[in-house]
Structures are given as structure tokens and as C-alpha cells.
C-alpha positions in Angstrom: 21.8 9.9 -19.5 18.5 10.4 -21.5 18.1 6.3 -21.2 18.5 6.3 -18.0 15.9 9.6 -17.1 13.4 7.3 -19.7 13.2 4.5 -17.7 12.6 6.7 -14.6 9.9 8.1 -15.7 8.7 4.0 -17.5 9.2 3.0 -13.8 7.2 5.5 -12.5 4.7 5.7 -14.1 4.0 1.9 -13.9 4.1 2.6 -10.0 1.8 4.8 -10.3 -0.4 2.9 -12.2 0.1 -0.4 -9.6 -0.7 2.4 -6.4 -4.0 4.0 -8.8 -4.9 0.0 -9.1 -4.5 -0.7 -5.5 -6.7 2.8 -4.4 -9.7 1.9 -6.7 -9.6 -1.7 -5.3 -9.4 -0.1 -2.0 -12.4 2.1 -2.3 -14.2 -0.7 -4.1 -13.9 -2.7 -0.5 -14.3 0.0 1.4 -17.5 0.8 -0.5 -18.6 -2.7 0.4 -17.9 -2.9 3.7 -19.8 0.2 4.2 -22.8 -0.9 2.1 -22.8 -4.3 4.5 -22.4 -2.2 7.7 -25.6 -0.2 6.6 -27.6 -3.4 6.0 -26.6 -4.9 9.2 -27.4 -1.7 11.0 -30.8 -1.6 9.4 -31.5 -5.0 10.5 -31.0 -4.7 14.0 -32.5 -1.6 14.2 -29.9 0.4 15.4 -28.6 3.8 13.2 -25.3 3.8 11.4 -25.1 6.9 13.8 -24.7 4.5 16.9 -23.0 1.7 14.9 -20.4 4.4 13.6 -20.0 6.0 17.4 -19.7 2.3 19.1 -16.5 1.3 16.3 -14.9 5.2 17.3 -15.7 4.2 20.6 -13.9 0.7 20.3 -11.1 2.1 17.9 -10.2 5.1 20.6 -10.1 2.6 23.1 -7.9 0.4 21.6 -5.3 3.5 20.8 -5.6 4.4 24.6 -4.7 0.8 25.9 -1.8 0.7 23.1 -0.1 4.3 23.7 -0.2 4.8 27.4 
């Protein structure tokens, strides 16, 4: 029993080393995408502000057409 409750805890703690793995890359590209959204915003001259409302905009119309 004390084998078995040791390789539990082995096997979960190497998930939860895989999932910590896969948030930090997440934020990492998240991070990125955000920094490229902010340089693409300054170049065109239009705020994040707008950029940010236009993607909500897009995003809540998508979820409207989907669900109803």
C-alpha cells in the first residue's frame, strides 16, 4: 500500500510539473502576443484601448452567432 500511495504522489507530482511547464510557456506567448499587439497598435496609430475593444467586440460577436 505504501508503494502504491509513492507512486501517486511520483505521478503527480511529475504532472504537476508537465502543467507548471505548459503555464510558463503559456504566459511566455501570451506575453508575446501582447508585446506584438502593442507594436502594431502603435504603428497604426490607433490605442491598444480601441485594438483591445474591436477583438471584445469581434470575440462577443462570435459567442452571439454560436449560442443563439
Amino acid at each position: 500500500m505504501t508503494v502504491q500511495i509513492g507512486d501517486e504522489i511520483r505521478e503527480s507530482s511529475a504532472l504537476a510539473e508537465k502543467m507548471n511547464d505548459a503555464f510558463d510557456e503559456t504566459r511566455l506567448r501570451l506575453k508575446k502576443t501582447m508585446n506584438r499587439m502593442l507594436i502594431m497598435a502603435e504603428r497604426t496609430g490607433v490605442g491598444w484601448r480601441v485594438w483591445l475593444g474591436f477583438f471584445a467586440l469581434v470575440v462577443f460577436f462570435f459567442m452571439y452567432v454560436w449560442l443563439f
